[in-house]
ZAMARGU-4260 file (C-alpha; in steps of 0.2 Angstrom, whole numbers, plus 5000, padded with zeros to 4 digits):
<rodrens>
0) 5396/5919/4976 | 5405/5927/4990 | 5404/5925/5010 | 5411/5938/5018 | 5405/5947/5034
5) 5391/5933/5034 | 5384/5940/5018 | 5381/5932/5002 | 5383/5942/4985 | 5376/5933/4971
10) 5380/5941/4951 | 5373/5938/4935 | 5380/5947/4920 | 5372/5941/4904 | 5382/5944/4887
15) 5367/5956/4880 | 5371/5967/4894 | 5360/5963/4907 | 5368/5963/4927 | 5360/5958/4941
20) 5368/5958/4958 | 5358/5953/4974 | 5366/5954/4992 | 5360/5946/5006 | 5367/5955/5020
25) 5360/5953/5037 | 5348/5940/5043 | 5333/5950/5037 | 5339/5962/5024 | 5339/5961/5005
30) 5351/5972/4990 | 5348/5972/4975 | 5356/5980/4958 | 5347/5979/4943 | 5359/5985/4929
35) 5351/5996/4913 | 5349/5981/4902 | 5333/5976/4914 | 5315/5982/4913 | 5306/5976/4925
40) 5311/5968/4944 | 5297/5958/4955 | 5301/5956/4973 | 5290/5943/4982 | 5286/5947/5000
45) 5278/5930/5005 | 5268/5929/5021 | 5265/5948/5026 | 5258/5950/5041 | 5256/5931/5042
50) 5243/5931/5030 | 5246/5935/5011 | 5260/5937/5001 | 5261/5953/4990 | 5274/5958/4977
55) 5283/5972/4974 | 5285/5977/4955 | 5297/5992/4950 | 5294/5995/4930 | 5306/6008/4920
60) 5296/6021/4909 | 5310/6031/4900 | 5317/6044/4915 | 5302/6037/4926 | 5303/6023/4940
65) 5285/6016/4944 | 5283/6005/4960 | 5268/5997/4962 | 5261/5985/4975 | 5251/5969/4969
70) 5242/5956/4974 | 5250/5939/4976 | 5240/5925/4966 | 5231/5917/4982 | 5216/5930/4982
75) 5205/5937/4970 | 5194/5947/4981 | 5207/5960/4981 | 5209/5979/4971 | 5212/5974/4951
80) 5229/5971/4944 | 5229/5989/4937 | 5222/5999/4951 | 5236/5992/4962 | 5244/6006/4974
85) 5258/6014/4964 | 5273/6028/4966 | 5280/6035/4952 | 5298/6044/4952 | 5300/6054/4939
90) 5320/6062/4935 | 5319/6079/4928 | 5337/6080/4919 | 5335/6099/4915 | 5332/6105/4931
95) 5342/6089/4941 | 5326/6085/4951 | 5316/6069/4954 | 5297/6071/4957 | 5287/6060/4966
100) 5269/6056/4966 | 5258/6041/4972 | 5240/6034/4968 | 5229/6023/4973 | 5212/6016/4962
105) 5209/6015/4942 | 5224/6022/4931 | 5210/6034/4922 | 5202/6040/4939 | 5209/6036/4953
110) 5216/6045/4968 | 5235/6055/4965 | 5242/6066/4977 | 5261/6071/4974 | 5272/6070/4986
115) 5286/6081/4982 | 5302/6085/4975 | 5320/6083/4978 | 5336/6088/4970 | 5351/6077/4965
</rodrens>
């Protein structure tokens, strides 16, 4: 652990590979690096808007990132756990771009629009 700057860096290296570093830098900001031996990362926002917590999934899929935004445990009233709002970033090695589209509803029918592309 480290205090410098009044930030706190916390790392976890695992002997399989896995790393994990996290940063808290500011009084309301967040880092974190999630190194290639992890899957799948869960950020908590708990008390959005004063109300519900929601959480913040990011899944690897090959060369794709998928985000998705779900529910926290207190409500069952809202969407289903798969037709959660979702962004997926896909990298495109052969032509050095990343595509991005987002969707919204059931993973067989709901709503997709893309939203672009970008080089890098």
């Amino acid at each position: 652990m480290e205090d410098s700057r009044r930030s706190v860096v916390l790392s976890a290296d695992k002997s399989s590979g896995q790393q994990v570093d996290v940063e808290l830098s500011d009084a309301d900001a967040l880092w974190v690096a999630a190194g290639p031996g992890i899957e799948v990362a869960d950020i908590w926002m708990k008390g959005v808007a004063g109300v519900i917590d929601l959480r913040v999934r990011i899944l690897r899929i090959g060369s794709a990132l998928e985000v998705s935004i779900d529910r926290g445990e207190q409500s069952t009233s809202w969407w289903l756990k798969e037709d959660s709002p979702r962004i997926l970033v896909v990298l495109d090695s052969a032509k050095m771009i990343a595509l991005a589209s987002a969707s919204a509803g059931p993973t067989d029918g709901g709503k997709t629009v893309e939203l672009g592309s970008v080089r890098y």
